[in-house]
C-alpha positions in Angstrom: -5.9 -3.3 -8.9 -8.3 -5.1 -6.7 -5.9 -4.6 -3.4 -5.1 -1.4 -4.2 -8.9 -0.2 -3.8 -9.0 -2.3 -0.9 -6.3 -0.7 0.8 -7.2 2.8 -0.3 -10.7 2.6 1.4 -9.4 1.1 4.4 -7.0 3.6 5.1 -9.9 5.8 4.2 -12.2 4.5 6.9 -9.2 4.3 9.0 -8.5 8.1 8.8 -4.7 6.5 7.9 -2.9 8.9 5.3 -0.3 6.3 4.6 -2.5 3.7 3.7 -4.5 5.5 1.2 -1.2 6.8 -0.3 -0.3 3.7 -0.7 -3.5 2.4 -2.2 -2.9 5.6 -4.6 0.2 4.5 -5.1 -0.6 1.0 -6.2 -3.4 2.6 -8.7 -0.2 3.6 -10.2 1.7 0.6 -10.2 -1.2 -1.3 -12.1 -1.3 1.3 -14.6 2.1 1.1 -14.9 2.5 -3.0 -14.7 1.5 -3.8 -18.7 4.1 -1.9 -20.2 7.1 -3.7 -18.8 8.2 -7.4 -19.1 6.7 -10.1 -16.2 10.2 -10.5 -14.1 9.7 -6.6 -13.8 5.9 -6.9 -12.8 7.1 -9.5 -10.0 9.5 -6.5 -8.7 6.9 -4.2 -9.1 4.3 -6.2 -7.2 6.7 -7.0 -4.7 7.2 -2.9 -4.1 4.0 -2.5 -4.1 3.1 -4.8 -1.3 5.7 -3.3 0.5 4.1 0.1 0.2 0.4 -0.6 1.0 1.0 -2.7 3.4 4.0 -3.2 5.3 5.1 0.6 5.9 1.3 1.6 7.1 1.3 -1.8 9.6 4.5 -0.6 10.9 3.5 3.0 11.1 0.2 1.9 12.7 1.8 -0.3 15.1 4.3 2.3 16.6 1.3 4.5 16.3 -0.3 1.7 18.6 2.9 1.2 21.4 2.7 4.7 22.0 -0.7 5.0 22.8 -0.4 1.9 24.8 2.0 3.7 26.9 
């Protein structure tokens, strides 16, 4: 739950969409989490992670090598 504040107010003080959809989406997750069995919360995290923080660093990246240019 922590992270996924985190995330949302630093795509917030980014001005990233992706990221604070992803920190939304996390909110979610955790809500989600206690209702299913612990091999399915490791999954869960696992998306989740991917979500907040891989797609927006790549997004933000290519966002990044095109300004560069």
């Amino acid at each position: 739950m922590l992270y996924s504040i985190g995330t949302y107010i630093s795509g917030s003080i980014l001005s990233f969409r992706p990221m604070r959809i992803g920190g939304g989406i996390c909110l979610v997750l955790v809500a989600i989490a206690p209702f299913l069995d612990y091999s399915l919360q490791i999954l869960l995290a696992a998306f989740a992670i991917s979500i907040s923080y891989l797609i927006p660093g790549y997004l933000l990246r290519s966002q990044y090598r095109k300004q560069k240019l």
